[in-house]
C-alpha positions, 0 to 999 in steps of 0.5 A: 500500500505505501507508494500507492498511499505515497502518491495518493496524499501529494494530492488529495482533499483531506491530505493536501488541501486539508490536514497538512495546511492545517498542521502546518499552520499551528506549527508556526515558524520552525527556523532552528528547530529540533524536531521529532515527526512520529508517523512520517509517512511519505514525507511530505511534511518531513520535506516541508519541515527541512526545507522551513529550516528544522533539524528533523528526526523522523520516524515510522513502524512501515520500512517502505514509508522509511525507505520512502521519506529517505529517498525525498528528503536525502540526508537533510533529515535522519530517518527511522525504523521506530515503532511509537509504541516502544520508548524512543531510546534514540532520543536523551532527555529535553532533546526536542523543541516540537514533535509532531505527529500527522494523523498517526496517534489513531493508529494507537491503543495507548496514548498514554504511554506515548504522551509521557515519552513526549514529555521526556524527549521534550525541551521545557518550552517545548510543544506538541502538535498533532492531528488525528481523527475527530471523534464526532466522525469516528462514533457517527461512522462506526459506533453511534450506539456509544459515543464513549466506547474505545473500539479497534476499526478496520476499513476497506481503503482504496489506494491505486485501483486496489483494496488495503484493510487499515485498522485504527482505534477510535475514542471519545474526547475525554479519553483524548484530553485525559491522555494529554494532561496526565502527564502534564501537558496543557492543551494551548488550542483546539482546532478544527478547520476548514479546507483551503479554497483551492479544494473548491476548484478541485474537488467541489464534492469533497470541498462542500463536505469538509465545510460541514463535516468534520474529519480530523481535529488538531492538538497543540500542546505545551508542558505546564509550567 
């Protein structure tokens, strides 16, 4: 599935003109920045991030996206097999000025575990921003006889003429927010935008969805004081 997904996100409505220029913009200026990206995927942010002027240590379970992300961005960013749900044992304490994680956390059981490993890995005035399933499409989609219940979902993905299982957890809310604060981060925004015009001339179906329903939200964290 990886380099049919590859040349998929480049492109797409909920990709291209929805959830990276929306992360991107709650990333700000990263200039001089030491930054993790769990989940790199492709690399289309890693590339975004290099050529903003962050020094990127990126990541992914999937050894073809790793091999993917390495042949786009060379050696302007180091490029690794981890899986997030194991301690990021490459990575010394207070490292990292800002990890960001693209639509990845969904595809994790324990959020937990991974939260706390952030705040290990992150510089004092560090942040965290990330993006993942809004909850509201997750339960009306696939469980609307229980907002509250955290369940294990697999769809059927249609990825260049073929059919791929993709299996991810949904939760509510307050099982994302709960996650979040244990450990000590404070939630700084909340977003949950719209697409850019430019999907409007694109993809006039999928533009007028995303106007009305939404499909990801957005995180950013900082540690409390």
């Amino acid at each position: 599935m990886a380099q049919a997904y590859a040349a998929d996100v480049e492109d797409n409505a909920f990709n291209a003109y929805y959830e990276r220029p929306a992360t991107i913009r709650l990333l700000g200026d990263v200039a001089g920045k030491r930054v993790l990206e769990v989940g790199c995927g492709p690399g289309s942010l890693t590339s975004w991030l290099v050529q903003a002027g962050a020094t990127v240590t990126a990541m992914d379970v999937s050894e073809e996206m790793v091999r993917t992300t390495r042949r786009r961005v060379g050696d302007r960013a180091q490029v690794l097999l981890a899986d997030l749900e194991q301690p990021l044992r490459f990575l010394a304490n207070g490292s990292v000025d800002l990890v960001v994680a693209s639509l990845v956390l969904h595809y994790l059981r324990d959020w937990d575990r991974v939260f706390r490993e952030f705040r290990r890995v992150l510089a004092s005035d560090g942040l965290v921003v990330f993006s993942t399933h809004h909850p509201a499409m997750d339960w009306q989609l696939h469980r609307p006889d229980d907002y509250f219940a955290v369940d294990q979902i697999t769809e059927s993905w249609n990825k260049g003429g073929r059919d791929f299982p993709v299996t991810f957890w949904r939760r509510p809310l307050t099982a994302m927010t709960s996650a979040i604060t244990a450990p000590g981060f404070v939630i700084e925004s909340i977003s949950e935008p719209k697409p850019t015009p430019e999907l409007a001339q694109r993809d006039a179906s999928a533009y007028r969805l995303l106007l009305t329903k939404p499909a990801f939200l957005f995180f950013r964290l900082r540690l409390s004081a």
